[in-house]
N, C-alpha and C positions, 0 to 999 in steps of 0.2 A: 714704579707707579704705572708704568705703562702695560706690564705683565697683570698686574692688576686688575687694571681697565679691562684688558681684553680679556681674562679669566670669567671677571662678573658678569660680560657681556655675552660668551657663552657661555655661561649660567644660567645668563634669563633666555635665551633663546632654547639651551634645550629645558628649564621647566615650562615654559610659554609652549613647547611643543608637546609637550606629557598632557600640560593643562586643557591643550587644543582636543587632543587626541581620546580624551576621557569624556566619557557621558554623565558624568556625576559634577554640572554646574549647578544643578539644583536636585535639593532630592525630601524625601519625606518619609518616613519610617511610620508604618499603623501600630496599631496597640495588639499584642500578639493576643488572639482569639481562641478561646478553649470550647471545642463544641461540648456540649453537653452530652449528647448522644455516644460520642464514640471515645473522647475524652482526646479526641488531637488537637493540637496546638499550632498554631499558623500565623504568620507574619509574614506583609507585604511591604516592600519597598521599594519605588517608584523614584527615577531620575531622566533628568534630561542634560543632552549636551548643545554642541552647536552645532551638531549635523542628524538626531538623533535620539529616541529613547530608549528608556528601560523598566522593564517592573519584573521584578523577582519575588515568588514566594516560598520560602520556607514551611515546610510541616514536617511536626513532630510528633509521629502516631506513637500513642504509649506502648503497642505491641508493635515492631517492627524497626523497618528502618527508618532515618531520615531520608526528605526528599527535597529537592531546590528545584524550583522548575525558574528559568532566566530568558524571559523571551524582549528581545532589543531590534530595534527596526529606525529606518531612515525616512526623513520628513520629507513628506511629500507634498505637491499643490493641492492634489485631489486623494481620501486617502483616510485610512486609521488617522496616522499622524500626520495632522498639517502641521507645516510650518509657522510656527509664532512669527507675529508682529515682527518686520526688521531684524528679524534674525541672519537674511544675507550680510547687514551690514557688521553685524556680531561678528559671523565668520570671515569675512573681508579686513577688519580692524585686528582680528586676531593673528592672523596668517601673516598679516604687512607686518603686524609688529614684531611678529618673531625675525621674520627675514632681516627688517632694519636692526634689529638686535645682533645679529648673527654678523650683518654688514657692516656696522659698526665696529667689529669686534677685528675683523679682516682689518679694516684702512685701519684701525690702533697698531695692529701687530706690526703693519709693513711702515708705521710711521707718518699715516696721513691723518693726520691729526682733528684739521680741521673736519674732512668729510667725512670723519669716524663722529667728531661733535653733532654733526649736521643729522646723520645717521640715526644718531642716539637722542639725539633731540627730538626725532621725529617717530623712532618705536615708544618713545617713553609717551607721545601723544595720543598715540595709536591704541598704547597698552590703560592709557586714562580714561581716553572714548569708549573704549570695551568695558570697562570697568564701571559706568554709569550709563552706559546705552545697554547694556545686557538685562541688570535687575529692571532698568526703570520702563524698559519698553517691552522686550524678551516677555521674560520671563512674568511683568506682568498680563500680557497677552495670553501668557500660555495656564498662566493660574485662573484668569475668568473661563476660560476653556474649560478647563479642570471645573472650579464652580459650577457652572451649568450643567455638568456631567454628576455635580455630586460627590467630586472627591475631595480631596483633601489640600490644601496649602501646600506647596513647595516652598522651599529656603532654601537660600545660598549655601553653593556643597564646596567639598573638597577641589574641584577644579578652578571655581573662582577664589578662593584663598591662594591656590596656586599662581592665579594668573596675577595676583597683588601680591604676590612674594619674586613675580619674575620684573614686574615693576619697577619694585624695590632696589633689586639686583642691576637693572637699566640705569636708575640715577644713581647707585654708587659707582655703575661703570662708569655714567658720564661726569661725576664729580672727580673721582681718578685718571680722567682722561685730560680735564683741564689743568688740574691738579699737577698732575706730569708735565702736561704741555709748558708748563708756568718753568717748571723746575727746570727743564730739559731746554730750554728759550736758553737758560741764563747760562747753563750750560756751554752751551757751543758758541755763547760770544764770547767765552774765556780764551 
């Protein structure tokens, strides 16, 4: 159980650090657009992360090649891209909780049990706070933005399903850490 523990725990730490790392917490896909004139085909799809966005568009000229054009840049105070609402505190909850996942995962393997609980107690907070301060404050900040500019809705992407699957991965480390701890107690008063 304690191989376990510390498995799941660097699990979530390195998809917590993929999910960090990826600009796609929210994204939104247009409807692909056929000019009439020339008969090319074109899709845009626009994401953001916690440090950062993206808009990529595809076209598909009926004589020639395809082309992707992906241009991505980082939020700034003043700027194309502001910074959404409390989005430091997005990046701030997301970073702790990977480290306390990761830290967790260390005091399991060396046998300290409790400060590995303690640990995991407190990424799995960390990774719940990002989890309801991202859509509710984030990203809707960054969708009125988008509104007043005319564009389109964002929805929860691929990163934030990530960051609830590294979650996930935290409380079964820390249910296998007690779990052990329980086992391994009764153990050594034998």
């Amino acid at each position: 159980m304690q191989h376990l523990a510390s498995i799941l725990l660097v699990l979530a730490a390195i998809v917590s650090s993929i999910a960090i790392s990826l600009p796609i917490w929210a994204s939104h896909d247009d409807k692909k657009q056929t000019d009439k004139k020339s008969g090319d085909t074109t899709q845009t799809h626009q994401s953001i992360g916690l440090f950062g966005a993206c808009t990529s568009t595809a076209t598909d000229p009926k004589k020639g090649d395809e082309t992707n054009i992906v241009m991505c840049g980082q939020y700034k105070k003043d700027g194309l891209l502001k910074t959404p609402k409390d989005m430091v505190v997005s990046q701030v909850l997301a970073i702790v909780g990977a480290v306390l996942a990761l830290g967790g995962a260390v005091l399991c393997m060396t046998g300290r049990r409790m400060g590995s609980k303690i640990a995991s107690v407190l990424a799995l907070g960390c990774m719940i706070a990002l989890l309801v301060v991202f859509p509710v404050v984030s990203l809707d900040d960054e969708n009125k933005h988008i509104k007043s500019l005319g564009g389109p809705k964002l929805n929860l992407s691929v990163s934030y399903w990530m960051q609830l699957a590294a979650a996930i991965l935290v409380l079964g480390g820390l249910v296998s850490c007690i779990m052990g701890g329980k086992k391994g107690g009764k153990k050594r008063r034998k």
